[in-house]
Phi, psi and omega in degrees: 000141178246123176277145191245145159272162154229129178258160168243125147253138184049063141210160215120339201257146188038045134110018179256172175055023191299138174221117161292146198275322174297307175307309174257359124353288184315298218293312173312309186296320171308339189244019171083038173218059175063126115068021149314157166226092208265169169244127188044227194224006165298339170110063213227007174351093154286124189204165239229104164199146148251170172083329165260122179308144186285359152275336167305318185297330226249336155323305164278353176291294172333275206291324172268044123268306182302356211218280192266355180257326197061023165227160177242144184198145172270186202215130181222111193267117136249165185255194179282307142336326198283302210273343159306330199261307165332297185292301194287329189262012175300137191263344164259069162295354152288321149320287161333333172214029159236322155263056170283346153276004162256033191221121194233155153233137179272159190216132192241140155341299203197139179301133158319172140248136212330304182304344169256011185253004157316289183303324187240027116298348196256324199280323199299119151267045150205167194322011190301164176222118157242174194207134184236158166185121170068219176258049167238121155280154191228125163214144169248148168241088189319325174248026151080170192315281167351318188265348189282120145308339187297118167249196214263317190287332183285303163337298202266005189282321226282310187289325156092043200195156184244152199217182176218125185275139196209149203249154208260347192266347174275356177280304189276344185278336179305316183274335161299336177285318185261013163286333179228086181349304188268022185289144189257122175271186176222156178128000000 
């Protein structure tokens, strides 16, 4: 068995696209996986599988929340090696442990490419800082989300790839979760 993260995108937020945390749990157990475990109400899931590739996971994933949930929503699977890897290769480390709540990782489709994450460092008019490795951005936002022009739709037209966004202090409760298997998350 490989432990896995599952990000949800965009539900939840401002009271649309609602998904109980318990409905997915259920929906994870249904699908022969276990021991799901969630985190807050963002849509955050640690769980247990094998034998599937994280794009088969994030496919099936897909189609049974749209089936069994009534909502479409996409699903970006990594595994805990992967999110091990996230947390280690993040390029703001001051960020990380002075601001971490202005500090997001988009967790992306497919790596950009260099010219576009050029192009949309070039486009920012305010203190944003981005940084892509791999199929991850990294961005800080010093003066906080709320307030940013960089938004999510500029990100993913720029990048040319669509991602889900995490906040560095749900990043690390996240990468903690899958270090100790049997932890209990909440949400």
């Amino acid at each position: 068995m490989t432990t896995h993260v599952a990000l949800l995108r965009a539900v939840n937020l401002a009271g649309k696209r609602g998904v109980a945390m318990s409905d997915l749990r259920e929906l994870f157990d249904k699908l022969g996986l276990p021991g799901a475990r969630t985190l807050l109400q963002s849509g955050n899931v640690v769980f247990e599988s094998a034998g599937k590739t994280a794009d088969q996971l994030e496919r099936a994933l897909e189609t049974a929340t749209a089936e069994m949930l009534g909502v479409a929503t996409e699903y970006f699977v990594r595994t805990a090696r992967e999110w091990s890897e996230i947390v280690a290769r993040n390029p703001f480390r001051a960020e990380a442990r002075t601001d971490p709540g202005h500090l997001l990782v988009v967790v992306l489709k497919k790596a950009p490419a260099a010219p576009d994450v050029a192009a949309l460092q070039a486009a920012i008019r305010g203190r944003e800082v981005v940084r892509a490795v791999g199929r991850q951005a990294y961005i800080t936002y010093p003066d906080g989300v709320g307030r940013s022009k960089l938004t999510a739709a500029t990100i993913e037209r720029m990048l040319g790839t669509r991602g889900t966004a995490r906040n560095w202090n749900t990043a690390r409760r996240l990468a903690a979760a899958m270090e100790e298997p049997g932890s209990i998350l909440t949400g």
